[in-house]
BADRENRO-492841 format. One record per residue (C-alpha): residue number from 1; z, x, y. Coordinates in nm, 4 decimals. Example, Ala and Ser with C-alpha at 12.3 -4.5 7.8 and 13.67 -1.06 7.14 Angstrom:
2
+-----+----------+----------+----------+
!   i !        z !        x !        y !
+-----+----------+----------+----------+
!   1 !   0.7800 !   1.2300 !  -0.4500 !
!   2 !   0.7140 !   1.3670 !  -0.1060 !
+-----+----------+----------+----------+
***
This chain:
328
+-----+----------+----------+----------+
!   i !        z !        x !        y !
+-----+----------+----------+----------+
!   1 !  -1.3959 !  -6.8547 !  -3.4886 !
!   2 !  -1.1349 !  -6.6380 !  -3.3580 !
!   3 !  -1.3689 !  -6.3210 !  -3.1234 !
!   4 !  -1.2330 !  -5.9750 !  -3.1774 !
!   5 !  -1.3558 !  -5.6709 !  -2.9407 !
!   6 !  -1.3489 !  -5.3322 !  -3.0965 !
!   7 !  -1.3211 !  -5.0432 !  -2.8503 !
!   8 !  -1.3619 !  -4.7139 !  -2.9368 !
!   9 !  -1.3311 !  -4.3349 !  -2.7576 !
!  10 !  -1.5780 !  -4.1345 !  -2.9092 !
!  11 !  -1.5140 !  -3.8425 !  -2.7220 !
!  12 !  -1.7402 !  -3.5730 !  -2.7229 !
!  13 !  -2.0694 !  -3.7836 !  -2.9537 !
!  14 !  -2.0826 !  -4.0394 !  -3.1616 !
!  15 !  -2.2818 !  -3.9047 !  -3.4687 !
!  16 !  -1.9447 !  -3.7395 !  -3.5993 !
!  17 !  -1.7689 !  -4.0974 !  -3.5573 !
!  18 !  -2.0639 !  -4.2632 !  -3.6938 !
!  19 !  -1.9525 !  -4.3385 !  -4.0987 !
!  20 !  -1.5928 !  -4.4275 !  -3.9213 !
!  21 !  -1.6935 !  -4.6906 !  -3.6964 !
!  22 !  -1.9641 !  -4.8197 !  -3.9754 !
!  23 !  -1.6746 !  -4.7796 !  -4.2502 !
!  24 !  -1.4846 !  -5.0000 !  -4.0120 !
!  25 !  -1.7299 !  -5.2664 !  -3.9174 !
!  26 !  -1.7817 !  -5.2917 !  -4.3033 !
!  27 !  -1.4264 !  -5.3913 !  -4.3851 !
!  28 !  -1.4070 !  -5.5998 !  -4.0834 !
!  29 !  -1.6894 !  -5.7905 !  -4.1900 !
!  30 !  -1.6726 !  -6.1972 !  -4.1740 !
!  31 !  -1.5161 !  -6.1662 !  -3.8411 !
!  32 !  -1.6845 !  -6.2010 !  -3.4645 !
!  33 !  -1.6430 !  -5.8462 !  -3.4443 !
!  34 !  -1.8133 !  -5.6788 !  -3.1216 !
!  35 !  -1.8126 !  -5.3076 !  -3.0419 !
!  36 !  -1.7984 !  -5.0945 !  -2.7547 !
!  37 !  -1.7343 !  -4.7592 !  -2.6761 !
!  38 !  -1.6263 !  -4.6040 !  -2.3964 !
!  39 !  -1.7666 !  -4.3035 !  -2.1701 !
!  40 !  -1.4606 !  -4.2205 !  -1.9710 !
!  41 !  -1.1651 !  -4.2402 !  -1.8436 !
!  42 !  -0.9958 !  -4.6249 !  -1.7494 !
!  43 !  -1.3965 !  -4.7641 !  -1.9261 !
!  44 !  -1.1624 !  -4.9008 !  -2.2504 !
!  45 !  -0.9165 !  -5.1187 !  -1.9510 !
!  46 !  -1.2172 !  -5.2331 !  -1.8195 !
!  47 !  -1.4077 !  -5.3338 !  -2.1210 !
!  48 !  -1.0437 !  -5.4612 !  -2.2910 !
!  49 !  -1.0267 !  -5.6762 !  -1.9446 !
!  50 !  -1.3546 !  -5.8184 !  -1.9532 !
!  51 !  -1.3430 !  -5.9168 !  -2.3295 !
!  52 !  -1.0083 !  -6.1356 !  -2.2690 !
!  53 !  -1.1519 !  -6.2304 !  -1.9601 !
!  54 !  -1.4800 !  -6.3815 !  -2.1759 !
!  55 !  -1.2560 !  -6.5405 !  -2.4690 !
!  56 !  -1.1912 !  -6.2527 !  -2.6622 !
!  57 !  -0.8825 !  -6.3384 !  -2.8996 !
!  58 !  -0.8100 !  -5.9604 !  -2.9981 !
!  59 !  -0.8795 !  -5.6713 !  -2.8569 !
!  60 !  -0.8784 !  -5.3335 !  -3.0796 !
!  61 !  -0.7814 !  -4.9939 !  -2.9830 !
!  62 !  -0.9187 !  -4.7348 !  -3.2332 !
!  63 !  -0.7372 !  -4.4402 !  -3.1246 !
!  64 !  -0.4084 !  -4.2860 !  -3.0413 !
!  65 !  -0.1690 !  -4.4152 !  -2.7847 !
!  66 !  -0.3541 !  -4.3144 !  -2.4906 !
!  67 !  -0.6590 !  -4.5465 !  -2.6108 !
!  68 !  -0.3709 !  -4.8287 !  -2.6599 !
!  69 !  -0.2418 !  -4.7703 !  -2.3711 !
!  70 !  -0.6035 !  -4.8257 !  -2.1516 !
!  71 !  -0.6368 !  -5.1459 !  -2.3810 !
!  72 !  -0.3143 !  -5.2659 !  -2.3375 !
!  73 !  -0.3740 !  -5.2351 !  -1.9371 !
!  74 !  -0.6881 !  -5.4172 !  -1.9425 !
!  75 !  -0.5023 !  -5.7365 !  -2.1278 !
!  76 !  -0.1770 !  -5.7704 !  -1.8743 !
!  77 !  -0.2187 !  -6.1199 !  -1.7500 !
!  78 !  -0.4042 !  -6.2452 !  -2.0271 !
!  79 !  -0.3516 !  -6.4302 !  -2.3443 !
!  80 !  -0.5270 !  -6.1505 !  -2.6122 !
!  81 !  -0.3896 !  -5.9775 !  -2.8506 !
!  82 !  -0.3515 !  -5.5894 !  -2.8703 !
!  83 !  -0.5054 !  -5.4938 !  -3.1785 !
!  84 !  -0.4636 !  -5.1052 !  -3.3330 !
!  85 !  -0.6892 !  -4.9163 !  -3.5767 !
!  86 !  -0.4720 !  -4.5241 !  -3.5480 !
!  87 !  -0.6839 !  -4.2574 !  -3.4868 !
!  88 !  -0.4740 !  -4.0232 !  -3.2757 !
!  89 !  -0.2378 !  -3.7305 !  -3.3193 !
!  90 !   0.0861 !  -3.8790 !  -3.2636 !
!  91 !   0.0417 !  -4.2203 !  -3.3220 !
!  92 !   0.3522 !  -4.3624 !  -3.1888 !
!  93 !   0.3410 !  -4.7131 !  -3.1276 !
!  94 !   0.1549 !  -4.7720 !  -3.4664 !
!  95 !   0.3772 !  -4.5727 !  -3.6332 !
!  96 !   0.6746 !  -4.7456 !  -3.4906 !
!  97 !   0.5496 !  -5.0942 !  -3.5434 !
!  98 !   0.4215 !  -4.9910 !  -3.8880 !
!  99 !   0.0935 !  -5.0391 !  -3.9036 !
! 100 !  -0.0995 !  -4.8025 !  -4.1637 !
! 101 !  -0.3044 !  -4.4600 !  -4.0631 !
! 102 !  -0.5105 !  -4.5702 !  -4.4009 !
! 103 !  -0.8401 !  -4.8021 !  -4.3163 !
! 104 !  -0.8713 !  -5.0532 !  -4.5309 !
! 105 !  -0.4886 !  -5.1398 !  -4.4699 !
! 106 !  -0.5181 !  -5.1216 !  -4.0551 !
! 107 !  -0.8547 !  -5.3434 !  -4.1075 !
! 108 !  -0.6500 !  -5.5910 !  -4.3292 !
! 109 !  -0.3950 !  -5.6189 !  -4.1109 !
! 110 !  -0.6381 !  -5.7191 !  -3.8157 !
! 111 !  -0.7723 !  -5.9960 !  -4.1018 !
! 112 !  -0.4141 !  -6.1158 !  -4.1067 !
! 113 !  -0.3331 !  -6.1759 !  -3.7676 !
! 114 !   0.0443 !  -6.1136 !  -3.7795 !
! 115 !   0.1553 !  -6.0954 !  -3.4324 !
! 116 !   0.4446 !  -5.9739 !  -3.2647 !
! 117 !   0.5944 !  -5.9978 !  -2.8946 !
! 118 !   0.6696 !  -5.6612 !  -2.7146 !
! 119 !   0.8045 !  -5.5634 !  -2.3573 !
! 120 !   0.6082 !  -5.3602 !  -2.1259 !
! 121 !   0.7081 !  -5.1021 !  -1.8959 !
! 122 !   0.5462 !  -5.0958 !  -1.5112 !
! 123 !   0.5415 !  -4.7687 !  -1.3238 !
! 124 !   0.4139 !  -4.8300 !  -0.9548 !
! 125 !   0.1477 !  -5.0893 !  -1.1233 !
! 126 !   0.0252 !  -4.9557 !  -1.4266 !
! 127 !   0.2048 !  -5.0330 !  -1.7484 !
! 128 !   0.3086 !  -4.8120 !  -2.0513 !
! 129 !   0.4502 !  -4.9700 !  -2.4530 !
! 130 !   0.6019 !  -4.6021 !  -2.5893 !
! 131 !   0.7803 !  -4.4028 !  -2.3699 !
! 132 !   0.6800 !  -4.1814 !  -2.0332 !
! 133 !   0.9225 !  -3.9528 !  -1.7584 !
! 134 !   0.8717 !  -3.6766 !  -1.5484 !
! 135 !   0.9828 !  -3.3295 !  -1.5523 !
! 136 !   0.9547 !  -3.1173 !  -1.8706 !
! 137 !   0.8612 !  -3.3912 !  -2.1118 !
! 138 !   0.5580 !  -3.4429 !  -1.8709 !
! 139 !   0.4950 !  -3.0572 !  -1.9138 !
! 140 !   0.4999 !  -3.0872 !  -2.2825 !
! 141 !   0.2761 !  -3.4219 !  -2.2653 !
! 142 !   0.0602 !  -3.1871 !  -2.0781 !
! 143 !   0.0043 !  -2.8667 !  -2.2979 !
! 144 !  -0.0629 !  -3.1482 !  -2.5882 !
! 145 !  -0.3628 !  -3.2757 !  -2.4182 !
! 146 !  -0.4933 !  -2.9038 !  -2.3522 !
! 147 !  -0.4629 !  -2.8174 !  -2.7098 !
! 148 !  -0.6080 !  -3.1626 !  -2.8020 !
! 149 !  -0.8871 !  -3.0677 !  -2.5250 !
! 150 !  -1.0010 !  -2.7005 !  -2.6534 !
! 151 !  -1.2906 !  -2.7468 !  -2.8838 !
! 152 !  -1.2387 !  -2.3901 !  -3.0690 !
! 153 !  -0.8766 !  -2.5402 !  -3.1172 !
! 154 !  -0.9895 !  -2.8710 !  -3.2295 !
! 155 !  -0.9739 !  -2.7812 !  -3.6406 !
! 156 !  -0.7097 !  -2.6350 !  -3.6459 !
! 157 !  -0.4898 !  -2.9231 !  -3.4027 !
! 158 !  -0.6750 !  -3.1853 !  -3.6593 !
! 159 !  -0.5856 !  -3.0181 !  -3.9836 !
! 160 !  -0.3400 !  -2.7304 !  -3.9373 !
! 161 !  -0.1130 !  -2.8760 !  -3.6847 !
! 162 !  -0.1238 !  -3.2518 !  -3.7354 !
! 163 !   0.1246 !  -3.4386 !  -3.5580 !
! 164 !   0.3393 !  -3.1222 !  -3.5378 !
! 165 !   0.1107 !  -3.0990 !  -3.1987 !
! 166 !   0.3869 !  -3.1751 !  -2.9316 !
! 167 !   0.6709 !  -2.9767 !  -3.1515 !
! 168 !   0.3779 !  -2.6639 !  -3.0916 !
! 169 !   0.3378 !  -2.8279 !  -2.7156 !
! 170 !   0.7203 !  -2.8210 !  -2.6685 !
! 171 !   0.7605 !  -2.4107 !  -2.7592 !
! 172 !   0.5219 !  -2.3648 !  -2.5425 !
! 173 !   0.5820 !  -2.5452 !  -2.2151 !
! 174 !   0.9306 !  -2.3333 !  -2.2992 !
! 175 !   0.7758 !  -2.0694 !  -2.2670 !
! 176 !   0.5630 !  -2.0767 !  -2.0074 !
! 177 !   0.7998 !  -2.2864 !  -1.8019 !
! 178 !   0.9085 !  -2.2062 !  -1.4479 !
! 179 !   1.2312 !  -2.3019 !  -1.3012 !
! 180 !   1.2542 !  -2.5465 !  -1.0050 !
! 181 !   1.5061 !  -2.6650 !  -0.8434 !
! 182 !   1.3929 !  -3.0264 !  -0.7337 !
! 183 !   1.6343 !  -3.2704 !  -0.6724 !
! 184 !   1.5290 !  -3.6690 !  -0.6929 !
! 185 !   1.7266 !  -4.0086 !  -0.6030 !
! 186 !   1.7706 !  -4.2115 !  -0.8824 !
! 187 !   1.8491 !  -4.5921 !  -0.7862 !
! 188 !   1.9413 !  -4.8499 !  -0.9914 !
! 189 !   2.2042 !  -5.1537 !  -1.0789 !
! 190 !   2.2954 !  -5.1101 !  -0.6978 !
! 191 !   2.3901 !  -4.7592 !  -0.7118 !
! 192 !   2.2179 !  -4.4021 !  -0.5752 !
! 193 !   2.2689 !  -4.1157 !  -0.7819 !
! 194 !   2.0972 !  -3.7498 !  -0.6348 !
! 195 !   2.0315 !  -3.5557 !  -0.9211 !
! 196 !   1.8321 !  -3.2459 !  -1.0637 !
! 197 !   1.6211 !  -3.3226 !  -1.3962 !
! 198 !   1.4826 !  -3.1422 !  -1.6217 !
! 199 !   1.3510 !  -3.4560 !  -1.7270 !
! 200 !   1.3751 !  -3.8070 !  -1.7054 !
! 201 !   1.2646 !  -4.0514 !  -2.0075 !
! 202 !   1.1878 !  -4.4135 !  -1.9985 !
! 203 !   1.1703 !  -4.5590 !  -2.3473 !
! 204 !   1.0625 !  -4.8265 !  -2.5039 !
! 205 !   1.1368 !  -4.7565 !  -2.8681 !
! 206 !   1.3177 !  -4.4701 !  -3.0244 !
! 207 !   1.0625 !  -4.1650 !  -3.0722 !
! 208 !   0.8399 !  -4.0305 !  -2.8599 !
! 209 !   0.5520 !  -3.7634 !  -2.9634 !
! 210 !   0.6341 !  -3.8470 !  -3.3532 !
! 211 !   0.9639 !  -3.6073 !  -3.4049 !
! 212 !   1.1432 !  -3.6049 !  -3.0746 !
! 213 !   1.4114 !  -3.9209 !  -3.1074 !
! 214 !   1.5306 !  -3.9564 !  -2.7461 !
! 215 !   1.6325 !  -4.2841 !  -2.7435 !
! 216 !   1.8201 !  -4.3379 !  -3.0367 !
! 217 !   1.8733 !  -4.6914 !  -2.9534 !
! 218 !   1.5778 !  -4.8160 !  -2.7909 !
! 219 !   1.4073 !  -5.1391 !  -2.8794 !
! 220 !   1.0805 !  -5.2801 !  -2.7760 !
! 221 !   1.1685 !  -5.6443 !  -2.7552 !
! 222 !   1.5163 !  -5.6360 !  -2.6006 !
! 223 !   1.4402 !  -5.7106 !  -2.1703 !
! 224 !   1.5494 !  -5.3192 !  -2.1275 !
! 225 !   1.4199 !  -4.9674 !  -2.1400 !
! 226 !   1.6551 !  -4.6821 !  -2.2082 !
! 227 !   1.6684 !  -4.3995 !  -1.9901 !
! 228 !   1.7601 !  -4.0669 !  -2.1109 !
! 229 !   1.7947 !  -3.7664 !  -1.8507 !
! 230 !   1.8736 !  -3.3870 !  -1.8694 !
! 231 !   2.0397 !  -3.1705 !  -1.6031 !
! 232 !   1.7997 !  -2.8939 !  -1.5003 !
! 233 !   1.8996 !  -2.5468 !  -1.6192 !
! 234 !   1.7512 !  -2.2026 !  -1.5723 !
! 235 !   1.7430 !  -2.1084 !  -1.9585 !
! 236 !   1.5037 !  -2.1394 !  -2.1866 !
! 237 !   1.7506 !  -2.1126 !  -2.4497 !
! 238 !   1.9415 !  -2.3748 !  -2.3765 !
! 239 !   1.6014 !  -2.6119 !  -2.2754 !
! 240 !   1.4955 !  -2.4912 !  -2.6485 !
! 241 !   1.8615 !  -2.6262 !  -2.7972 !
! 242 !   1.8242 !  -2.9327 !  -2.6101 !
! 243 !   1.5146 !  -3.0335 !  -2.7960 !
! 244 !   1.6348 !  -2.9530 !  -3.1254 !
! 245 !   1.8930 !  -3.1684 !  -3.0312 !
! 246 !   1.6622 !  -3.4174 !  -2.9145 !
! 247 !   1.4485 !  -3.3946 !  -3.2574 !
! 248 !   1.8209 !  -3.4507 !  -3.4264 !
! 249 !   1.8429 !  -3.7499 !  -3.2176 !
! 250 !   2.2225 !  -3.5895 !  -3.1369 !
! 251 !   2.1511 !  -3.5018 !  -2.7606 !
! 252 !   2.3031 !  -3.7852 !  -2.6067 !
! 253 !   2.6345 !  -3.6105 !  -2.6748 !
! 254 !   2.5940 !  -3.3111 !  -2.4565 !
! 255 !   2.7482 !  -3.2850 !  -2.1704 !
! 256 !   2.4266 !  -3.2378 !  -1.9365 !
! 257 !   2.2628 !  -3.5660 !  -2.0936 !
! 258 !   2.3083 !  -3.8926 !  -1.9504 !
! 259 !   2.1631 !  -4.2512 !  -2.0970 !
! 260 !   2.1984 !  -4.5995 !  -2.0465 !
! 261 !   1.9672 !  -4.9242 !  -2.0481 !
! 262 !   1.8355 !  -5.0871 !  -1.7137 !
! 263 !   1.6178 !  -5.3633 !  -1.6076 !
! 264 !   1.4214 !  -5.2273 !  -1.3304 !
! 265 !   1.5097 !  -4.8468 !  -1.1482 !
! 266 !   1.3502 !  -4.6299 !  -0.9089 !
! 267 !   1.2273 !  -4.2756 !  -0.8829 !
! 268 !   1.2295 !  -4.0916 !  -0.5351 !
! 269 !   1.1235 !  -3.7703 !  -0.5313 !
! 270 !   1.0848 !  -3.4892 !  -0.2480 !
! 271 !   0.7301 !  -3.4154 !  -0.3047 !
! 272 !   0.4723 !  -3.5442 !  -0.5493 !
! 273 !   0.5326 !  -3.5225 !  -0.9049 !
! 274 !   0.2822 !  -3.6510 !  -1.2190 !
! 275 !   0.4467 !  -3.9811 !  -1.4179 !
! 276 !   0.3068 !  -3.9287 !  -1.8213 !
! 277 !   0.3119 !  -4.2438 !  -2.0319 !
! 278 !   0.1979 !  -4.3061 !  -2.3853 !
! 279 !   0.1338 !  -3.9448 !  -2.3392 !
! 280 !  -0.1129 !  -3.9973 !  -2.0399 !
! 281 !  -0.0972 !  -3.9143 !  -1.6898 !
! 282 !  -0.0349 !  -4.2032 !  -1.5170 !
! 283 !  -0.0266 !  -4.1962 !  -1.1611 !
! 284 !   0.1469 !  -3.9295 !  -0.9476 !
! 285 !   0.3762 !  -4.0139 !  -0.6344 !
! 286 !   0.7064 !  -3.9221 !  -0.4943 !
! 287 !   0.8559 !  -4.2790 !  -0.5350 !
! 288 !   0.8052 !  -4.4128 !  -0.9117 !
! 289 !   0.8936 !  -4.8291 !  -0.9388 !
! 290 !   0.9462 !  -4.9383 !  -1.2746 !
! 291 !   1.0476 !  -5.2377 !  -1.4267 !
! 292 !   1.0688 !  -5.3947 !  -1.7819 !
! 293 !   0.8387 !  -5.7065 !  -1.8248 !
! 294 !   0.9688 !  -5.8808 !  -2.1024 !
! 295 !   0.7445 !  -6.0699 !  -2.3922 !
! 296 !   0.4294 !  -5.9889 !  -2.1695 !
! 297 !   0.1984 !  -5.8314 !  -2.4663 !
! 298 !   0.1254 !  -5.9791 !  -2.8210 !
! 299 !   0.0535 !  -5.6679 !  -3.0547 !
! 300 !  -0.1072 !  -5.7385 !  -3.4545 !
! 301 !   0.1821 !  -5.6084 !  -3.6738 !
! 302 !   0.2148 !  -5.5923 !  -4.0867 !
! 303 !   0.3514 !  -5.9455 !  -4.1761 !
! 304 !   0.6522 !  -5.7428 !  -4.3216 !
! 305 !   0.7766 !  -5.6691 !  -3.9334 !
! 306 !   0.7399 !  -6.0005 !  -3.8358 !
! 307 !   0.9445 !  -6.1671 !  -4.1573 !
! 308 !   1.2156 !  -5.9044 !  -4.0290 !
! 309 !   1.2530 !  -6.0060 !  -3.6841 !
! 310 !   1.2634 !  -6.3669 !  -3.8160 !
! 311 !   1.5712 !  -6.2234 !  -4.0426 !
! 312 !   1.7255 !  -6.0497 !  -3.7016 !
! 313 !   1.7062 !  -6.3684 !  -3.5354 !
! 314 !   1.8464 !  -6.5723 !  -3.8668 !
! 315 !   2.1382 !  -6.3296 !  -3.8646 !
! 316 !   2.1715 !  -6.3309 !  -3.4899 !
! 317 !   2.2223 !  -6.7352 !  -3.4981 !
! 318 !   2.4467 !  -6.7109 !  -3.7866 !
! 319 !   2.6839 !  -6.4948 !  -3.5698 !
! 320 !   2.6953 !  -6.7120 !  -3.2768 !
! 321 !   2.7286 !  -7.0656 !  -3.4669 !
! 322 !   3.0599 !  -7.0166 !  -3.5540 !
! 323 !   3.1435 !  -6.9057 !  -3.1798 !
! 324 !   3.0268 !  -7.2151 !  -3.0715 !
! 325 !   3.1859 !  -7.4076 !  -3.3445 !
! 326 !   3.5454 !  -7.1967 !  -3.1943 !
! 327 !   3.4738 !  -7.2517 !  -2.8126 !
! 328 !   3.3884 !  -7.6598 !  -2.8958 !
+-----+----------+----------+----------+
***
């Protein structure tokens, strides 16, 4: 009987959660379904660890992508699936992959067991699926968790603000930001570039805090990320048309905006600077290692996402048979 682990964040109590988690144990029911919550931060690696560890097939993240994200670091090295109930504000991975926000659909998809094969991205050890930088985009991934954070708040982030969150997050960290001058060494592909961010993205997939598209072209199963930065400028003007541009997904033609795709890179900074990923806080250092790990996490996906990368790959062979057919 395939073993399923269910972890769950309940935050600040459990009685609130209560009809959720029972809701969800009901329409998971059949299954080897165990539950655990956790009581703090890295408990849901841990527990996520020790379930694949113990034979655990699939472990579930109910949450947002932070709560994936502590799950998905507890299975690296193992052979478990990532499985994901969304809960959070953003949603981002789910959203990209396609997996409902409704119940009954997220718990049928678990019953399914449609898997797919995603990269990971390593920062100095710890691992990230959506997308994570430093700089400004930090600041904003910042401001979201305070808003997330303030109980009198907490209403009106839930129903009034919805995933508009890091749009509100991004006006604000405008706002209040201050201007550094900070300039870091960017290596990779064999070449050293100096340069003065306002930020620098990784990505693993094309949108990052639900509306900001900053990798247009990013894919999560390709042996890449995509790097996006931003020259550092003074005005909050121009910082403020730079992320409309960004929400356009047209940014990448300004002048000030560089991208391409890389394999590994590093990240040396002149004093200590916070790395977000999955819109956590992820370590903080002045030198930041990353590196794409390719296939190295299965993730439950709607069987519709998986009968399209079969099509990619149909197509893909179809265009490089008759290639073949030419060079023999």
């Amino acid at each position: 009987m395939i073993m399923i682990k269910v972890v769950f964040n309940p935050e600040s109590g459990k009685s609130k959660y209560r009809p959720l988690i029972e809701r969800i144990m009901k329409e998971l029911s059949g299954l080897s379904v165990d539950l655990e919550y956790t009581y703090g931060p890295g408990h849901a690696t841990d527990i996520a660890r020790s379930a694949a560890r113990n034979g655990a097939d699939t472990v579930i993240a109910i949450g947002g992508d932070g709560t994936v994200n502590e799950v998905l670091n507890g299975l690296t090295g193992t052979k478990a699936s990532l499985g994901i109930i969304p809960a959070g504000t953003a949603n981002d991975l789910a959203r990209h992959l396609g997996i409902p926000r409704n119940l009954t659909a997220s718990c049928n998809l678990i019953r399914s067991s449609f898997t797919t094969i995603l990269d990971t991205i390593e920062v100095n050890g710890r691992r990230f699926l959506t997308a994570g930088g430093v700089g400004f985009a930090c600041d904003v991934a910042q401001k979201a968790k305070r808003l997330k954070r303030e109980s009198l708040r907490k209403i009106a982030v839930r129903n009034l603000l919805g995933g508009k969150l890091y749009v509100i997050a991004a006006l604000l960290a405008i706002a209040t930001r201050k201007h550094v001058v900070q300039p870091v060494e960017i290596l990779t592909g064999g070449r050293s570039v100096i340069f003065d961010p306002l930020w620098i993205m990784i990505s693993n997939q094309p949108r990052v805090g639900r509306f900001f598209l900053m990798s247009p072209e990013a894919e999560n199963d390709d042996g890449y990320f995509d790097v996006c930065m931003t020259k550092n400028t003074r005005s909050r003007l121009k910082i403020l048309s730079t992320t409309i541009r960004v929400i356009a997904g047209t940014h990448e033609k300004l002048p000030d905006v560089s991208a391409f795709r890389a394999e590994v890179m590093t990240i040396r900074t002149s004093r200590p600077m916070p790395f977000f990923g999955d819109g956590e806080l992820l370590c903080e250092s002045s030198e930041f290692k990353l590196r794409v790990i390719p296939a190295s996490i299965r993730v439950l996906v709607p069987s519709a996402r998986v009968d399209t990368i079969h099509d990619q790959l149909s197509a893909a062979r179809t265009l490089i048979r008759p290639a073949l057919e030419i060079r023999s």
